[in-house]
GUVOMAR-258537 format. One record per residue (C-alpha): chain; x, y, z. Coordinates in Angstrom, 3 decimals, always signed. Last residue first. Layout:
BEGIN
chain, east, north, up
A, X, Y, Z
...
end
This chain:
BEGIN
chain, east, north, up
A, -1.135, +13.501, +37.473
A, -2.191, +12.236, +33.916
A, -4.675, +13.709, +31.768
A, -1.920, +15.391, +29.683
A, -0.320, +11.754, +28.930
A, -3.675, +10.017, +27.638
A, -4.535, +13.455, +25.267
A, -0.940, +12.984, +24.169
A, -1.235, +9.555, +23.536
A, -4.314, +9.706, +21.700
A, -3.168, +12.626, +19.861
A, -0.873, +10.735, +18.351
A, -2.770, +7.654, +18.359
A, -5.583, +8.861, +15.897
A, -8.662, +7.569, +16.147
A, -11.662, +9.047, +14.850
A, -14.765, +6.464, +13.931
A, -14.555, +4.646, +10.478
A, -17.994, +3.343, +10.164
A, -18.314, -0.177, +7.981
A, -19.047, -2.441, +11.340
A, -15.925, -0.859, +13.381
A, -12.730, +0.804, +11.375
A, -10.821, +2.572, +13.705
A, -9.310, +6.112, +12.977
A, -6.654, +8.569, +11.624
A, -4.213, +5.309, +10.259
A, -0.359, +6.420, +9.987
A, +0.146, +3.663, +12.017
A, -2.440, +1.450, +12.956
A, -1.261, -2.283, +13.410
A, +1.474, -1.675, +16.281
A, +1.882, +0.940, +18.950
A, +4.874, -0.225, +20.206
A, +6.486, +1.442, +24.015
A, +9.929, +1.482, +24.723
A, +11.014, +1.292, +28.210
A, +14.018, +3.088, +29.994
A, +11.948, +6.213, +30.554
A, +9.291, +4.298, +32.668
A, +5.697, +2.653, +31.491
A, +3.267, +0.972, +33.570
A, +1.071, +4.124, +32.750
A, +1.481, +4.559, +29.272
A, +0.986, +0.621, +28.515
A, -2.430, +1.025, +30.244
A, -3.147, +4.112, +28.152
A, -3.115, +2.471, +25.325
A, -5.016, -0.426, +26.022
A, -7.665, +1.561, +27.467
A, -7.507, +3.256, +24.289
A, -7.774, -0.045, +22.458
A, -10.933, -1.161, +24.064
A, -10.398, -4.792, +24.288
A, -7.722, -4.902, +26.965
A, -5.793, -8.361, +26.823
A, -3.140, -9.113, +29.278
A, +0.552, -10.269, +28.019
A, +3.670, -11.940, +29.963
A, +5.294, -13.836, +27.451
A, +6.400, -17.782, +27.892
A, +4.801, -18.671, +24.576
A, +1.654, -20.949, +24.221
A, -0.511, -18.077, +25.604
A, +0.387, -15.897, +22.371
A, -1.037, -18.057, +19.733
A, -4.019, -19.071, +20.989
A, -4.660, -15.830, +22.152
A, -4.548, -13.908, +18.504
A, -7.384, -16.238, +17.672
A, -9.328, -15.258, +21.345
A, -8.413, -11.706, +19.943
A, -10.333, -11.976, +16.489
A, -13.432, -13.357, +18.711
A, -13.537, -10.286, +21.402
A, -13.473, -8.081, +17.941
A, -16.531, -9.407, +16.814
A, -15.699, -9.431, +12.998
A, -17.674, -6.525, +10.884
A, -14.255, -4.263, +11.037
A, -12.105, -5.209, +13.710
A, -9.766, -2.194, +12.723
A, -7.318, -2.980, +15.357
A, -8.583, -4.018, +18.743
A, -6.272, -5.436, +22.147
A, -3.600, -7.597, +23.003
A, -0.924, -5.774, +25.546
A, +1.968, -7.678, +25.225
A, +5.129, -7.596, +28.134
A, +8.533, -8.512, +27.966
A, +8.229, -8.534, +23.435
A, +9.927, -11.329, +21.532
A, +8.064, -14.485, +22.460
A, +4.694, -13.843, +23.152
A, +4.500, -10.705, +20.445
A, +5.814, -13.687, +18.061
A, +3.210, -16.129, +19.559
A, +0.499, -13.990, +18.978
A, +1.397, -12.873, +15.692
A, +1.120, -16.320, +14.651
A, -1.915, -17.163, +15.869
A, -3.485, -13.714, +14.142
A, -2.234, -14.864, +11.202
A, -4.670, -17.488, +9.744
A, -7.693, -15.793, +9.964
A, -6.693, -13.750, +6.782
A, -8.813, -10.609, +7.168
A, -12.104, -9.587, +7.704
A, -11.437, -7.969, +10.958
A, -7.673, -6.588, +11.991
A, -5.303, -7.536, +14.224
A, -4.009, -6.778, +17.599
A, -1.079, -4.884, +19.051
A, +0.104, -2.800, +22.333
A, +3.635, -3.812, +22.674
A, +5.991, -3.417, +25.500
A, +9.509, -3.560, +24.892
A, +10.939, -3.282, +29.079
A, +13.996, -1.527, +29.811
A, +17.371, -0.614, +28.202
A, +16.091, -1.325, +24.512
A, +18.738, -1.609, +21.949
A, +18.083, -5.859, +21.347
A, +14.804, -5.000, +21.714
A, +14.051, -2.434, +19.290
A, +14.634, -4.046, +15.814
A, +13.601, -7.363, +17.046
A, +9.901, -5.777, +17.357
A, +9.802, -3.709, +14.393
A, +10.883, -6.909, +12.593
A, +8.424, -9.406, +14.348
A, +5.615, -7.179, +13.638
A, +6.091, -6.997, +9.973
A, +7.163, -10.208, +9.761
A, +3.522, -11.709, +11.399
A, +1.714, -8.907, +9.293
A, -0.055, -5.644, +10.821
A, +2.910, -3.123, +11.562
A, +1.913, +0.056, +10.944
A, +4.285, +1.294, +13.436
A, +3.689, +3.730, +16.119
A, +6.776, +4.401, +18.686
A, +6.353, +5.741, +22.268
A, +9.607, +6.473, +24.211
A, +8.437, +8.105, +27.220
A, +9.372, +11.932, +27.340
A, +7.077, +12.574, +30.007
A, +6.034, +15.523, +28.309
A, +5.516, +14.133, +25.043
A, +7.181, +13.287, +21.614
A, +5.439, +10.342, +19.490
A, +8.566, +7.987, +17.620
A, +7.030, +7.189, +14.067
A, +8.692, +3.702, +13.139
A, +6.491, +3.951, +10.150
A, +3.351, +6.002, +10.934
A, +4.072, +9.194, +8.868
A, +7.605, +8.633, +7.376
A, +10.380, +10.691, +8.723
A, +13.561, +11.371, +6.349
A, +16.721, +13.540, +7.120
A, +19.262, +11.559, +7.077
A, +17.841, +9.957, +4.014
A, +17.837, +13.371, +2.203
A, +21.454, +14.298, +3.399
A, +23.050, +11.063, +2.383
A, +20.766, +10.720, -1.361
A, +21.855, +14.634, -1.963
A, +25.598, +13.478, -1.378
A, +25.445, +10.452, -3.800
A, +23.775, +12.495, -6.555
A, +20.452, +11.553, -8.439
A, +21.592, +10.641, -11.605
A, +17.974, +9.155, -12.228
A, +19.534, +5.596, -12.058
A, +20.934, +6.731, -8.957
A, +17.621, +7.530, -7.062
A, +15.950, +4.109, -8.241
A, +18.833, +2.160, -6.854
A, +18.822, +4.773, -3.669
A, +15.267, +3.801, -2.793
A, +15.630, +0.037, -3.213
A, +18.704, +0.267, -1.104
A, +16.708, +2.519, +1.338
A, +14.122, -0.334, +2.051
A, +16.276, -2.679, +2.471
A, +18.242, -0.667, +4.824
A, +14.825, -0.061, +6.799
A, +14.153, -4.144, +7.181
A, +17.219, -4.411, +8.890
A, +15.874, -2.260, +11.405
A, +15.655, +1.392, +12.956
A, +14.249, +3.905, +11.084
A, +15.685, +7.069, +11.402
A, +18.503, +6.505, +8.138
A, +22.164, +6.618, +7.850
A, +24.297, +6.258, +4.976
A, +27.800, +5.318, +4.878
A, +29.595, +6.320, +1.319
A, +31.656, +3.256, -0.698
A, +32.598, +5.288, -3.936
A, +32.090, +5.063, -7.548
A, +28.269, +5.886, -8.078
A, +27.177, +5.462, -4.229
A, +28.825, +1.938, -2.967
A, +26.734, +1.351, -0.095
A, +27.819, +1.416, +3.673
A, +25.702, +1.659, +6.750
A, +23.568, +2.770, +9.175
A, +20.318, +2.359, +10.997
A, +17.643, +4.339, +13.349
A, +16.078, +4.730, +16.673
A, +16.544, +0.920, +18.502
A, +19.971, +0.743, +17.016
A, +21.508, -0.985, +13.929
A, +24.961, -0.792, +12.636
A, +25.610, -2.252, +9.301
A, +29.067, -2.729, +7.928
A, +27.540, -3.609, +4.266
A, +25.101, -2.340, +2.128
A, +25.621, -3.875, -1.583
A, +23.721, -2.471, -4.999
A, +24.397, -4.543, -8.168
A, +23.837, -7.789, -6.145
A, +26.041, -10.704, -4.226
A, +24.050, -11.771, -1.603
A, +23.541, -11.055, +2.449
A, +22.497, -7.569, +2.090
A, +20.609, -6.557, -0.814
A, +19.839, -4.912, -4.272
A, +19.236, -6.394, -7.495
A, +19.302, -5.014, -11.478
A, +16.652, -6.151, -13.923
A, +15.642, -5.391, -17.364
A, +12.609, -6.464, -18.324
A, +9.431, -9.584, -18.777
A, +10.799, -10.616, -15.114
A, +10.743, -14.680, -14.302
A, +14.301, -15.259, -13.626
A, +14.844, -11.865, -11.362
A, +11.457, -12.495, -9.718
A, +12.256, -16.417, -8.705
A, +15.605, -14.837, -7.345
A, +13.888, -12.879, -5.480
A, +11.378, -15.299, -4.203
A, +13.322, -16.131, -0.833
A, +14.144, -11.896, -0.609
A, +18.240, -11.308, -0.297
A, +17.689, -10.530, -4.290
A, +15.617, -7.493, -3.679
A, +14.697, -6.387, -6.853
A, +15.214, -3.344, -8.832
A, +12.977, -3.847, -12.244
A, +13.331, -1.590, -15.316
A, +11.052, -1.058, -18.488
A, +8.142, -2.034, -16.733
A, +4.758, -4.071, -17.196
A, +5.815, -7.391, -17.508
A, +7.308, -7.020, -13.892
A, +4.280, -5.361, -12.736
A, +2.480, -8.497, -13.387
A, +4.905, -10.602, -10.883
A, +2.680, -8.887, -7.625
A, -0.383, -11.245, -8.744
A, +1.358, -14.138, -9.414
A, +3.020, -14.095, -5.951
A, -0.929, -13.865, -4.642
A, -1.976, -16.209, -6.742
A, +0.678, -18.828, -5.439
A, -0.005, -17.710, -1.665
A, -3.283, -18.890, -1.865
A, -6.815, -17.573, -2.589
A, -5.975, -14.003, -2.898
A, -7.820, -11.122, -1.463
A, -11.596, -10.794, -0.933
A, -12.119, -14.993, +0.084
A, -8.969, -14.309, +2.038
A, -4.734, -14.487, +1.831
A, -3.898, -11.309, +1.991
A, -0.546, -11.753, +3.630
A, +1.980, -14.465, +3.845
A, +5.953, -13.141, +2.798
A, +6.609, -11.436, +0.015
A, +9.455, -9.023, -0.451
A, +10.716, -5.463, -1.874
A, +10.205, -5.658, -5.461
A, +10.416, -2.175, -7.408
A, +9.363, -1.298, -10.922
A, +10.513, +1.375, -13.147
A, +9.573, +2.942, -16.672
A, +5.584, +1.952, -16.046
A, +3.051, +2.482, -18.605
A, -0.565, +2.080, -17.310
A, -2.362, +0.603, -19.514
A, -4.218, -1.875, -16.470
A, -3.264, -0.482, -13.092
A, -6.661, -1.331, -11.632
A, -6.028, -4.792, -13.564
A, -7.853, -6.467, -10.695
A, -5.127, -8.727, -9.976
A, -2.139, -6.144, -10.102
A, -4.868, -3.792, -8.215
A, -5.125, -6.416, -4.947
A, -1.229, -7.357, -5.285
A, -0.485, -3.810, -4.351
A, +1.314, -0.966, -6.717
A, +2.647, +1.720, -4.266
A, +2.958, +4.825, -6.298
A, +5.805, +6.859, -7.372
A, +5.312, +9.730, -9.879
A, +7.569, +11.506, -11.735
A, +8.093, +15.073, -13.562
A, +4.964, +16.501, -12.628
A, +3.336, +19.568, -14.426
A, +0.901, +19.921, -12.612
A, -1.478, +19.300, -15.528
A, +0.557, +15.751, -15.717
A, -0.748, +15.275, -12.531
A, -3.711, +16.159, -12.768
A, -4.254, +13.450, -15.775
A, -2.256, +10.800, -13.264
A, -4.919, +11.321, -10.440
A, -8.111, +11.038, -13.123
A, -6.226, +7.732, -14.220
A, -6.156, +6.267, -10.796
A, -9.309, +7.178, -10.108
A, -10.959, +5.530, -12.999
A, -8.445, +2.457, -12.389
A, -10.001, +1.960, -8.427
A, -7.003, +3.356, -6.299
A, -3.812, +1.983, -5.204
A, -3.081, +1.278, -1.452
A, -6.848, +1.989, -0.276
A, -9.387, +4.824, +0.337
A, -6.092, +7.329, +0.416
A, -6.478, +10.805, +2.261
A, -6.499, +14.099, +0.168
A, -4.934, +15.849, -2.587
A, -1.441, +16.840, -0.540
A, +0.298, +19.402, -2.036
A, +4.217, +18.419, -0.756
A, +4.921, +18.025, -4.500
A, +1.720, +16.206, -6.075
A, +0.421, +14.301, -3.485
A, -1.762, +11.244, -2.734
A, -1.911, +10.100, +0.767
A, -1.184, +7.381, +3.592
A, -1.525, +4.223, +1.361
A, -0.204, +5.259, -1.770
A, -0.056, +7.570, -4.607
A, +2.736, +9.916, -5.137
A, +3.848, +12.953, -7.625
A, +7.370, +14.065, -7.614
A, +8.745, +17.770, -9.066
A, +12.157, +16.937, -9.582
A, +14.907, +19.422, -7.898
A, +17.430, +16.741, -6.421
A, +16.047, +16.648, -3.251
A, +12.593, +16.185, -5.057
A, +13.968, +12.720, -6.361
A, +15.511, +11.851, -3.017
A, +12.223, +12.257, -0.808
A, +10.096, +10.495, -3.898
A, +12.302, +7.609, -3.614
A, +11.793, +7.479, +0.419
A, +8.149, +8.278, +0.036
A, +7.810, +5.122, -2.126
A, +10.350, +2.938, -0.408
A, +8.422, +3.781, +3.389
A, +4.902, +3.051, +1.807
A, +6.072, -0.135, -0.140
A, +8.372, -1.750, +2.547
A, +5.972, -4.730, +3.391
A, +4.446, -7.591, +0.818
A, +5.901, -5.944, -2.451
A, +5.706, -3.400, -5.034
A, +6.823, -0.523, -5.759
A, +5.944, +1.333, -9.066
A, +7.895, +3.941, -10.548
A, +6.043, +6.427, -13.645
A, +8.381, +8.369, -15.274
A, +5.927, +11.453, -16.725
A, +3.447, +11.436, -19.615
A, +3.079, +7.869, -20.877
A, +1.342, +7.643, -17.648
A, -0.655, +10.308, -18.539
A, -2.981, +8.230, -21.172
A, -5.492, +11.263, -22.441
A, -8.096, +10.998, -19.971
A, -10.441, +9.216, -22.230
A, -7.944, +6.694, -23.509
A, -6.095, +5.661, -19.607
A, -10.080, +5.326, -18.583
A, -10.942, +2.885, -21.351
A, -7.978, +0.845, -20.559
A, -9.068, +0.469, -16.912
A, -12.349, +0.309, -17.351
A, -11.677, -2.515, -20.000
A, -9.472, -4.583, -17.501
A, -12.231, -4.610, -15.015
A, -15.074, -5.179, -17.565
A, -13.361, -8.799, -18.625
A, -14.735, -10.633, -21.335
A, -16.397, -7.796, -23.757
A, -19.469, -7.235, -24.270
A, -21.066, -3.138, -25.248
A, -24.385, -2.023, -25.704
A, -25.192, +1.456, -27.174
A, -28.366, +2.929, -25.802
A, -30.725, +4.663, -28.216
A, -32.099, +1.875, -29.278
A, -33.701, +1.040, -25.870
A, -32.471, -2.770, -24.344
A, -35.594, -3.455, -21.866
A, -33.866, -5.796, -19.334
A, -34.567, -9.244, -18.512
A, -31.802, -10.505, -21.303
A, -29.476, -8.453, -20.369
A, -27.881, -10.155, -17.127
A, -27.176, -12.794, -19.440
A, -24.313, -11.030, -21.020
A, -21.948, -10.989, -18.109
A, -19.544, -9.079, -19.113
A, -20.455, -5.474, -19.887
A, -19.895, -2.115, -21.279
A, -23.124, +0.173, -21.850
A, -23.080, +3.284, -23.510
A, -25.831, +6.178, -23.437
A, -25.934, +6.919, -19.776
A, -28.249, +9.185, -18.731
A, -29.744, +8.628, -15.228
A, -32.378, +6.126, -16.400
A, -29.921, +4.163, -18.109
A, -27.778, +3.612, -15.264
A, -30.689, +2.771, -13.280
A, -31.282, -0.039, -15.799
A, -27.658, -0.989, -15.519
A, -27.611, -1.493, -11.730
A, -27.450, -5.288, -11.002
A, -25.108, -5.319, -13.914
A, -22.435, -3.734, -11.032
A, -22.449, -6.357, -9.201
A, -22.220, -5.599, -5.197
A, -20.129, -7.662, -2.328
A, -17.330, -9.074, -4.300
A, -17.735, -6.852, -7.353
A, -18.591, -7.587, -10.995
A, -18.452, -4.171, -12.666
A, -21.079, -2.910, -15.376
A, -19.143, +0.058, -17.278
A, -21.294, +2.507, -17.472
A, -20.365, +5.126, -20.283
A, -21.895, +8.840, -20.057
A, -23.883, +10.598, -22.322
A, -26.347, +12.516, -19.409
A, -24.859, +12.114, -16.133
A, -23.999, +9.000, -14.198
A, -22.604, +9.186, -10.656
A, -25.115, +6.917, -8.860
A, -24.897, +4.326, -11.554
A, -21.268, +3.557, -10.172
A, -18.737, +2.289, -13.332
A, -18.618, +5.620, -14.623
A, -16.861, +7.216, -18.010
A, -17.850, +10.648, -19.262
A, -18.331, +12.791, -21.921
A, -19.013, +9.845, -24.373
A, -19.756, +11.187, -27.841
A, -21.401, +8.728, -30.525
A, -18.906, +6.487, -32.390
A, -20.000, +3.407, -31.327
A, -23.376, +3.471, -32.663
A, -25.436, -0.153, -31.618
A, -24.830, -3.292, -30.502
A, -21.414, -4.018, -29.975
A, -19.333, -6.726, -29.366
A, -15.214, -6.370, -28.438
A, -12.451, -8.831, -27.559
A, -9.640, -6.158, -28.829
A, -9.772, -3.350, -26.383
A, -7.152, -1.402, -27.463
A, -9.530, +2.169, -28.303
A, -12.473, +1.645, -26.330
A, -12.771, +5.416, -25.451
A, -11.492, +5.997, -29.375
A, -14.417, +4.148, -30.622
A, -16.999, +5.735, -28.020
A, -16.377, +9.720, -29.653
A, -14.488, +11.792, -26.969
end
């Protein structure tokens, strides 16, 4: 593909040199260039990228997109070499990579869901109902990427890096795929790694305090910001009008909305809600009829979550009884995931890592549990500080007995992140003990445990291992338990 038509919508261009010689491929690591290949010079958190554009050169590349036009001036420009400014190299990568692979979005229905929790469950919930009905679904998002029930490998992170992204959608669309859900985080809103990307539906489930680092989002204004972008960027928004900001989304929305919720008048209604400790149900009006749904996940939080589903399901003409049966029949990897064993012990993993998240999962079993809720929690490294208090004191006050122990503690000394969790918990009333080692943790809960307790495994979820100074050691807590549970007399 000649350089012009790579660069194609990317109006604050200057170039020095040919623009219409032949790009065969688009990089913005130096490692991965080949011969007549576009770097695009990135400016990371940790790493820039116009650190590298000499050895970008040296391995082939032929075109040069940048930003920061003073880191030129100490490197030997050859004529060969097409050089490239523009303002923002994020954004540009991102439109660049929509033009050379053909823009796929445009391709297929693409739904986005966005939001502070819900996105994971929503997305495989919509593409659930969609397939039910005899779609062929793609998804992106934090547990996997598929195409159908292929799966094309683990996720780095909710949404990838724009290359990626576009590389996913161009197989895709070579598979043939009808739609494609993805969970859209604040993090690629910001960075404009969903840039060109044409959306027909997006999704708001709720904001509440999250992300809020020197990596992340500064405050909680940039990080609402952030997450309103996909609202200029769709055709169709369902929102959660029962959400504090929902309202604020509905005004503020560059496209057609319609709402879904609870306690507020909306397009979409559940009502006569019954909630136990392994699963919900209640009534929605399905096309032109009230019908009661029931779901596995227990929690108010998990009818939100299959309101937004549904909306998106019956504006597809997805049928009422397909939406019952599929819903009845849903289990999410890591959400409210209930771990069989020989002991039959109830032992539930939730990715619950937020103060609401964790309060949720934990209200949603206690009021249902006939023994003891004891949760095994902490929080993870490199993260907003702030928290870790506050989920304290909510595993303090909610839960009989709290286990504090690691998450991911990344390059944070994990004895430190749990001293911040402690100052939250130890002003409650809670009986807790901290374990460090989270296996120990683990398997401390196991053994105090009896048939009339529940047991959460919160933070990791669908997660296959812990995160500890940049290596991502094997950790699965399914097989954790069971290996824990076998071993025991």
């Amino acid at each position: 593909m000649k350089l012009s038509d790579v660069l194609n919508g990317i109006n604050d261009l200057k170039a020095k040199g040919n623009i219409d010689i032949e790009i065969k491929s688009i990089e913005s690591d130096s490692r991965k260039i080949t011969e007549n290949s576009l770097f695009v010079a990135i400016t990371g958190y940790d790493v820039d990228g116009h650190d590298y554009i000499e050895q970008a050169i040296n391995n082939g590349a032929t075109a040069i997109l940048v930003e920061n036009v003073n880191k030129l001036r100490n490197i030997n420009l050859p004529d060969n070499v097409t050089f490239i400014v523009t303002k923002d190299t994020r954004y540009a990568l991102a439109i660049s990579a929509c033009n050379f692979y053909g823009n796929p979005s445009r391709k297929f229905k693409l739904i986005g869901v966005t939001g502070t929790k819900g996105k994971t469950t929503t997305t495989y919930m919509i593409k659930t109902l969609l397939e039910a009905q005899g779609k062929k679904v793609g998804l992106i998002g934090t547990i996997e990427n598929y195409i159908g029930e292929d799966s094309l490998g683990e996720s780095d992170r909710t949404t990838p890096e724009s290359l990626e992204l576009q590389k996913i959608f161009a197989k895709m669309v070579e598979e043939k795929v009808e739609y494609v859900v993805m969970e859209v985080s604040s993090q690629a809103l910001k960075l404009n790694r969903v840039a060109g990307s044409q959306f027909d539906i997006g999704v708001y489930t709720n904001f509440s305090k999250e992300h809020i680092s020197k990596k992340e989002h500064s405050d909680m204004e940039d990080y609402f910001n952030s997450k309103m972008k996909l609202f200029s960027m769709c055709n169709m928004a369902f929102i959660n009008i029962d959400d504090f900001r929902g309202a604020r989304v509905k005004k503020e929305a560059k496209c057609q909305v319609k709402t879904y919720g609870i306690d507020n008048s909306c397009d979409l209604l559940a009502k006569d809600i019954t909630i136990t400790n392994i699963g919900v149900d209640f009534k929605a009006k399905l096309v032109d009829r009230n019908e009661r749904i029931k779901v596995d996940i227990p929690g108010r939080f998990s009818v939100y979550n299959s309101l937004a589903a549904i909306s998106v399901a019956l504006y597809y003409g997805v049928s009422p009884e397909i939406i019952k049966t599929a819903l009845e029949n849903i289990k999410i990897p890591g959400r409210s995931e209930l771990v069989p064993n020989k002991k039959e012990l109830n032992i539930m993993i939730d990715y619950a890592h937020s103060p609401e998240s964790l309060e949720n999962i934990l209200q949603a079993v206690k009021t249902y549990t006939k023994g003891r809720l004891i949760v095994v929690f902490g929080c993870g490294g490199d993260r907003d500080t702030s928290k870790r208090p506050i989920m304290g004191e909510i595993a303090g006050r909610i839960a009989d007995y709290s286990i504090v122990t690691s998450d991911n503690p990344r390059t944070e000394d994990p004895e430190k992140i749990i001293n911040d969790i402690e100052a939250g918990i130890s002003k409650t009333k809670g009986k807790y003990e901290i374990i460090v080692d989270r296996k120990q943790a683990i398997e401390k809960a196991i053994k105090m445990a009896n048939k009339r307790d529940i047991i959460i495994l919160a933070g990791k979820g669908h997660e296959p291992y812990q995160e500890i100074n940049k290596v991502k050691y094997p950790f699965d807590e399914r097989v954790i338990v069971k290996e824990i549970i076998n071993n025991m007399k």
